[in-house]
C-alpha positions as CSV (number, residue, x, y, z in Angstrom):
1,X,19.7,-6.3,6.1
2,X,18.5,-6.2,2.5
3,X,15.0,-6.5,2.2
4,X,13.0,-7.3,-0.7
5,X,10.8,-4.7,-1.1
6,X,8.3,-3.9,-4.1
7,X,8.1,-0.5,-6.2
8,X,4.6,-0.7,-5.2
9,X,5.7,0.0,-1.5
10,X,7.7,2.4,-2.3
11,X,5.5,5.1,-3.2
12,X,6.5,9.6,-3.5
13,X,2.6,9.7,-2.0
14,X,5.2,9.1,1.2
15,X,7.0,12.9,0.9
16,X,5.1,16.4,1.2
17,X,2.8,16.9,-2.1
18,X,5.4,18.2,-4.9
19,X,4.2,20.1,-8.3
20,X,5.4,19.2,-11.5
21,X,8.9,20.5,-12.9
22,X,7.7,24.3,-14.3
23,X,9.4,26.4,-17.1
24,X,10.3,29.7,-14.9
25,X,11.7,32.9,-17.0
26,X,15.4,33.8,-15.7
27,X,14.3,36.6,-13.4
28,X,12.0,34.6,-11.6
29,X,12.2,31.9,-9.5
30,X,9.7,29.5,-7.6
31,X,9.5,28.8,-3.9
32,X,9.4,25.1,-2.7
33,X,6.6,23.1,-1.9
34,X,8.3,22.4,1.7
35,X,8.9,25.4,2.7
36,X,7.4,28.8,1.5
37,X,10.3,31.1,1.9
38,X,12.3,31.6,-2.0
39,X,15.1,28.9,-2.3
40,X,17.5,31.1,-4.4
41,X,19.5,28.8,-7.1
42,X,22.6,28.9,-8.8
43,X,22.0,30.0,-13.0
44,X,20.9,27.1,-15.1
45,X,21.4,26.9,-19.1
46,X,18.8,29.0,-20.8
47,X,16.3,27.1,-22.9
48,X,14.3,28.9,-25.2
49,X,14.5,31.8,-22.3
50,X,13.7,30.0,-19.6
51,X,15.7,27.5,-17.2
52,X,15.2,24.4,-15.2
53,X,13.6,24.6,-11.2
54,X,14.6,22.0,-9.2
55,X,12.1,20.6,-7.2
56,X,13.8,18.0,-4.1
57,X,10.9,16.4,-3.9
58,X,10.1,15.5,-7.8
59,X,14.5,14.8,-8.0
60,X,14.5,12.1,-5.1
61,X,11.3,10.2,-7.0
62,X,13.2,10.3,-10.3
63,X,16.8,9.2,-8.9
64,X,14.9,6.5,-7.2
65,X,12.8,5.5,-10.5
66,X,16.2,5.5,-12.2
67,X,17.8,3.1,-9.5
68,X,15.0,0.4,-10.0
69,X,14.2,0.8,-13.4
70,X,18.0,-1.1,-13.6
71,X,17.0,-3.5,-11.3
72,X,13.9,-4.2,-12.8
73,X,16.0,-5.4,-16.3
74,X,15.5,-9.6,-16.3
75,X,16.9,-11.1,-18.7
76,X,17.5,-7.9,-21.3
77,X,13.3,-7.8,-20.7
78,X,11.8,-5.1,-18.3
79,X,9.3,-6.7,-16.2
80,X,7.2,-5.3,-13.3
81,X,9.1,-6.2,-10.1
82,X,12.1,-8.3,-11.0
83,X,13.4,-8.6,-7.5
84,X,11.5,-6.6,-4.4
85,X,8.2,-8.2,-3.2
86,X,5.9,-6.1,-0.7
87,X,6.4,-8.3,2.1
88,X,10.0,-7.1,3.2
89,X,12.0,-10.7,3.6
90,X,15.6,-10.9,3.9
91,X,17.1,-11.5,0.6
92,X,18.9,-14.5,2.1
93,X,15.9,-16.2,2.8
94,X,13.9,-15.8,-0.4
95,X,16.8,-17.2,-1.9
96,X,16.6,-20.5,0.0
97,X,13.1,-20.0,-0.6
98,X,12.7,-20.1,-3.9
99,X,15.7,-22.0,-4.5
100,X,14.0,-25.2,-2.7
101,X,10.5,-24.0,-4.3
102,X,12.1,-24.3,-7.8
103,X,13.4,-28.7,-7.0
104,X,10.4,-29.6,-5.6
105,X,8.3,-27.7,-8.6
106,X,10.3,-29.4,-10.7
107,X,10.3,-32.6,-9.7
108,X,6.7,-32.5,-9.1
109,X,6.5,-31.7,-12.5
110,X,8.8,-34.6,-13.3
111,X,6.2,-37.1,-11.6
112,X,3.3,-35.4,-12.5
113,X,4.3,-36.4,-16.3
114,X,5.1,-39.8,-15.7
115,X,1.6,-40.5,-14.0
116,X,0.1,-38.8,-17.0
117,X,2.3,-40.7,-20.0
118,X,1.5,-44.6,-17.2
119,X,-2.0,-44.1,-17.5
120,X,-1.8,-42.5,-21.2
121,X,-0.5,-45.7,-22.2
122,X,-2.2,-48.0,-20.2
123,X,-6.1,-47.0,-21.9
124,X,-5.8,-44.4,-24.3
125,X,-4.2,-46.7,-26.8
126,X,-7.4,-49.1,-26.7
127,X,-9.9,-46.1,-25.5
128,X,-8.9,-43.1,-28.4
129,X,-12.1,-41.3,-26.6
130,X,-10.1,-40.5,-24.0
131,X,-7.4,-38.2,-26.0
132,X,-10.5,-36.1,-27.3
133,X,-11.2,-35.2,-23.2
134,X,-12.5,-31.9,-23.0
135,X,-10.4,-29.4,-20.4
136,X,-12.6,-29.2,-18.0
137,X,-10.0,-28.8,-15.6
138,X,-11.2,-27.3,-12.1
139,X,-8.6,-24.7,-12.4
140,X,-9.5,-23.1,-15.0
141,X,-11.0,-20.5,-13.4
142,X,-7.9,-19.5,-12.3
143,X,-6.8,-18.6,-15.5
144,X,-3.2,-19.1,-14.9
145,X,-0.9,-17.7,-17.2
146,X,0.6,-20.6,-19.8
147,X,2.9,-18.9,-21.3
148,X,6.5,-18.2,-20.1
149,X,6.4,-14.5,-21.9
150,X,3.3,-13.4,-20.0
151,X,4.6,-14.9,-17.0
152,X,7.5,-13.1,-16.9
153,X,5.6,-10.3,-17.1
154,X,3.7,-10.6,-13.8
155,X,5.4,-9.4,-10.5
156,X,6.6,-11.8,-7.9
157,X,3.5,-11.0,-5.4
158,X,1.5,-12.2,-8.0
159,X,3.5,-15.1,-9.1
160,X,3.5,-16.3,-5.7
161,X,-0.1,-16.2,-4.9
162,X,-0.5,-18.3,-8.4
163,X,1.6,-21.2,-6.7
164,X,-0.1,-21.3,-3.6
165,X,-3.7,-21.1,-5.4
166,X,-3.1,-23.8,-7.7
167,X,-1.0,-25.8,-5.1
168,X,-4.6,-25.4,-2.5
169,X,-6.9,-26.6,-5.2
170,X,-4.7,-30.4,-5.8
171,X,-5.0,-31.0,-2.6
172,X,-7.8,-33.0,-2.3
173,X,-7.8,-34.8,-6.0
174,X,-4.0,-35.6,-5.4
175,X,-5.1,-36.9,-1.9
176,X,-7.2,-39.2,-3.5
177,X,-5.2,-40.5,-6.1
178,X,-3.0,-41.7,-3.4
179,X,-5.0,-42.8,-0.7
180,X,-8.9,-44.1,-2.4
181,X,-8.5,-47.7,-2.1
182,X,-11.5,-47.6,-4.5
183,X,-9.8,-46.7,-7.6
184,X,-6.6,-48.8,-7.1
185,X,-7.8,-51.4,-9.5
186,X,-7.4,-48.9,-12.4
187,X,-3.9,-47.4,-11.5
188,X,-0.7,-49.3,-11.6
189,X,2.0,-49.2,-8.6
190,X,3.9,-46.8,-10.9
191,X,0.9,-44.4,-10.9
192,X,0.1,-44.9,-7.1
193,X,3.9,-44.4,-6.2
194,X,3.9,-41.5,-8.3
195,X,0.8,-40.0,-6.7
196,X,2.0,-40.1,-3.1
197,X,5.5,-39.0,-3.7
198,X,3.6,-36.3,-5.6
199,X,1.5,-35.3,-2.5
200,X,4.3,-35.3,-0.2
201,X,6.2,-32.8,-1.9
202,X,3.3,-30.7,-2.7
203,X,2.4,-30.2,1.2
204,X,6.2,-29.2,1.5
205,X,6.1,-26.7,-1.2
206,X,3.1,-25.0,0.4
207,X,4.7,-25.3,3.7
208,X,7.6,-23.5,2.2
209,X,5.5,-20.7,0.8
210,X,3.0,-20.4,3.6
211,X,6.2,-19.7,6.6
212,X,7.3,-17.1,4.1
213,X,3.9,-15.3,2.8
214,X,1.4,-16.1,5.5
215,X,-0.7,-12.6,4.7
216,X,-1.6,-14.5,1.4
217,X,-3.3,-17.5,3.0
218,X,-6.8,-15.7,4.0
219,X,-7.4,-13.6,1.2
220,X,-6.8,-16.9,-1.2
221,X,-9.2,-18.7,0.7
222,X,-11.5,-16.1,0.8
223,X,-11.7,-16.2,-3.0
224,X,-12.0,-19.9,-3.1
225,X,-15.0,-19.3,-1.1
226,X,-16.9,-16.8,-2.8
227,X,-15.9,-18.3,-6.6
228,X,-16.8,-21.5,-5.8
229,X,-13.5,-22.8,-6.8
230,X,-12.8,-26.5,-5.7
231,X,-12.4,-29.9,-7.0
232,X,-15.9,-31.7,-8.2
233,X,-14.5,-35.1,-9.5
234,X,-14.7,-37.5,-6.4
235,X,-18.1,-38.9,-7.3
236,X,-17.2,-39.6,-11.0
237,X,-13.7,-41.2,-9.6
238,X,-16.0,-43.9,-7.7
239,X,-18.8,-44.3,-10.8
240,X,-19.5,-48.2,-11.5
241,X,-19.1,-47.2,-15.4
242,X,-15.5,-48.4,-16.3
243,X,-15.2,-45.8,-19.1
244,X,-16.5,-42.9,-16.9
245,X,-13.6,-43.1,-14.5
246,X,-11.2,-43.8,-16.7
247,X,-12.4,-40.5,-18.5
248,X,-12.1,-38.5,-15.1
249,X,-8.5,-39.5,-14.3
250,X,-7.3,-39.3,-17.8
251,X,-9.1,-35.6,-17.6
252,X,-7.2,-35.7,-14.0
253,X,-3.9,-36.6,-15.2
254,X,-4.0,-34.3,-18.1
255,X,-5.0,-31.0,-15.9
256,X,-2.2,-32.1,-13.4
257,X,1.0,-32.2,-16.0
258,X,-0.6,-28.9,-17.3
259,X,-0.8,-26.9,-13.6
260,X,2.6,-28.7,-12.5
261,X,3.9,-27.5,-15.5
262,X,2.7,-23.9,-14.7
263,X,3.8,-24.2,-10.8
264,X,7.4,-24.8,-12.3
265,X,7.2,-22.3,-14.5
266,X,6.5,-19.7,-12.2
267,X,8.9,-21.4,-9.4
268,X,11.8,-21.0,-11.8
269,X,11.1,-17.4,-12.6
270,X,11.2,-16.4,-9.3
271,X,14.1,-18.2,-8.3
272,X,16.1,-16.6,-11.6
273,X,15.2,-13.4,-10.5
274,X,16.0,-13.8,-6.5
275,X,19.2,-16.2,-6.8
276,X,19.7,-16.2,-10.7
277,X,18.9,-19.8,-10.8
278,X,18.2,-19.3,-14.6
């Protein structure tokens, strides 16, 4: 069964130590590297007065570079790993993987927005402070790729652990969004709605990705841990200052449209290289 496997896993380190191609004169030729007896060869074109050694070892490496490198075309753009991914998954189910990854990315996305553009123009009409929020989003440290080109650029491993990181760290605001009867009175049933559908489909995106890519899991944590990465806004959600809440979740808001955005992004790259969802 086809297996998606990266370049990176597929390394010459595997075969007997080879030495470079050499420039040999005509009347002498070089022994092989696995085994030390002469290999005689047939008569290769004469350049400059010397001809070609072919070395098995240094042949299989370049026949296989040449196999992937055509692979590894997305799009008319050579990117790092366009389809294999170190963790050896069937084909068939990264497809339905990232196939289902890709509709609930973007429909989180989808909601995401409209939660922004409700509370946008609920307050930020009467409040213009709140458009000149600084991006103090608590992912920042992340720094996530934005852009589609560099993106694209990035291998599916990587991609993939980008998704899961930012999915981990909206847990607990998007948690509270939905469930802190505290901070209903300043979110409308559009918002709230929005919030939970949100949350639901978040937990089944990471389900999704966790079944496939479980090896990921401890290592991201493990970062989380030592960077101090996590979400600092609870207190400020519950402050008795009208204008300091509704600062936090427009802040809030803003930084979830952005990393949705990004989630999709990288959802929809993965699934156009696996399934060619593009």
């Amino acid at each position: 069964m086809a297996s998606w496997l990266s370049l990176r896993s597929i390394q010459c380190s595997r075969f007997p130590p080879f030495h470079p191609i050499q420039l040999t004169p005509h009347s002498k030729q070089e022994s092989s590297p696995w085994d030390h007896s002469a290999v005689p060869m047939a008569s290769a074109p004469s350049f400059r007065g010397h001809q070609w050694i072919y070395n098995p070892v240094l042949g299989s490496c370049l026949l296989l570079l040449l196999v992937m490198s055509n692979l590894l075309l997305c799009q008319g753009n050579v990117c790092p790993s366009c389809g294999p991914d170190v963790f050896g998954v069937p084909l068939k189910f990264l497809r339905k993987t990232f196939s289902r990854t890709s509709r609930l990315s973007h429909d989180m996305h989808n909601l995401s927005t409209i939660m922004f553009n409700e509370f946008d123009e609920k307050y930020s009409q009467s409040k213009p402070e709140y458009i000149n929020a600084t991006n103090d989003c608590h992912t920042n440290p992340l720094h996530a790729p934005e852009e589609r080109e560099k993106a694209q650029q990035m291998n599916n491993e990587d991609l993939t652990k980008w998704i899961l990181m930012l999915q981990y760290l909206w847990i607990a605001p998007l948690f509270d969004l939905a469930h802190e009867l505290r901070i209903e009175k300043d979110l409308t049933d559009t918002i709230i709605s929005s919030a939970l559908e949100n949350t639901k489909k978040s937990y089944q995106l990471q389900a999704i990705l966790e079944r496939r890519f479980r090896e990921m899991i401890l290592p991201i944590w493990r970062n989380f841990s030592v960077d101090h990465m996590y979400w600092s806004g609870y207190q400020s959600l519950l402050s008795s200052d009208e204008d300091v809440r509704h600062s936090t979740l427009y802040n809030l808001f803003m930084c979830r449209r952005r990393d949705s955005r990004k989630v999709d992004m990288y959802s929809k790259i993965l699934a156009c290289r696996i399934s060619d969802e593009c």
